[in-house]
C-alpha positions as CSV (number, residue, x, y, z in Angstrom):
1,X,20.4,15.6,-69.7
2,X,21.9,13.3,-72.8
3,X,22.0,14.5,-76.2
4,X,23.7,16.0,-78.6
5,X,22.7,19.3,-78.3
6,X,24.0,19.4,-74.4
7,X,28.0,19.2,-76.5
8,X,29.8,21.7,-78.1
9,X,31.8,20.7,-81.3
10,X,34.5,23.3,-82.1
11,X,36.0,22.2,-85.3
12,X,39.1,23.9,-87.3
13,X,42.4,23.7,-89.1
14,X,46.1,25.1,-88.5
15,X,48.3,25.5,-91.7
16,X,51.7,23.8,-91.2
17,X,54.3,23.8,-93.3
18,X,53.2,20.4,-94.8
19,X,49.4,20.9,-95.3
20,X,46.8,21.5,-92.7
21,X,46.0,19.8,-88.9
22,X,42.8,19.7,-87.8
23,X,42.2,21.3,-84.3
24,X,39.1,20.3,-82.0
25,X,37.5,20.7,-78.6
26,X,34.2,18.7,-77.4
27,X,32.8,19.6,-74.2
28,X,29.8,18.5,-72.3
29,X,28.0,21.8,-71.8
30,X,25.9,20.4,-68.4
31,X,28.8,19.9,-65.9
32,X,31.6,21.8,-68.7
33,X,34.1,18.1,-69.3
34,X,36.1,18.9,-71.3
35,X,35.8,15.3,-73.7
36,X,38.7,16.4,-76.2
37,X,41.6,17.2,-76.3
38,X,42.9,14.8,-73.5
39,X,46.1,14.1,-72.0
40,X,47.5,11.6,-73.8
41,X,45.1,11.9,-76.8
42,X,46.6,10.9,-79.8
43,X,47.8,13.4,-82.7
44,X,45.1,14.5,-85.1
45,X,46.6,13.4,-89.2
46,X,47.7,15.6,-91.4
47,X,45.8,16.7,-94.8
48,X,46.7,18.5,-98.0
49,X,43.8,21.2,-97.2
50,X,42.4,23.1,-94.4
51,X,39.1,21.8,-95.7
52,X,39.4,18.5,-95.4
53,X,41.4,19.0,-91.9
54,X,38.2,20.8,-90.4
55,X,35.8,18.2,-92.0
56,X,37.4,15.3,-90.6
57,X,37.7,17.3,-86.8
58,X,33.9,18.0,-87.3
59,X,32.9,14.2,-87.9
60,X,35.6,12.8,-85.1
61,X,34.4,15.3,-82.7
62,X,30.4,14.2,-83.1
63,X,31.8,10.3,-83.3
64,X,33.3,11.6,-79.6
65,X,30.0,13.1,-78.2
66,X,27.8,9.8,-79.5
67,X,30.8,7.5,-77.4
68,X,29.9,10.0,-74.3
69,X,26.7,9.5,-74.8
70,X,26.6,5.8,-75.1
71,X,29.2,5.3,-72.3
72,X,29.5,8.5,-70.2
73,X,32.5,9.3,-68.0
């Protein structure tokens, strides 16, 4: 059941006023857990580009999935 193909990364940017914030969900497709966002999750930085916002969600989100993996809820 462990892998990394049994997550779901959903990576993306919002535009703010100030540059872009990267958006994310991560769930465990097998039982649905929701792994992030989480109450009491800390706020994501903010970038000069929607790019870069959606590029750092991407490689935060698969650093998430390989902590599950290692050490599952």
């Amino acid at each position: 059941m462990l892998g990394e193909k049994n997550y779901e990364v959903v990576a993306s940017s919002r535009r703010t006023i100030n540059g872009a914030v990267p958006t994310l969900k991560v769930t465990r497709l097998y039982d649905k857990r929701v792994i992030y966002p989480f109450c009491g999750c800390p706020d994501m930085p903010l970038f000069d580009n929607p790019k870069s916002a959606k590029n750092f969600a991407e490689v935060y989100g698969w650093q998430l999935v390989k902590g599950d993996i290692a050490v599952p809820e």
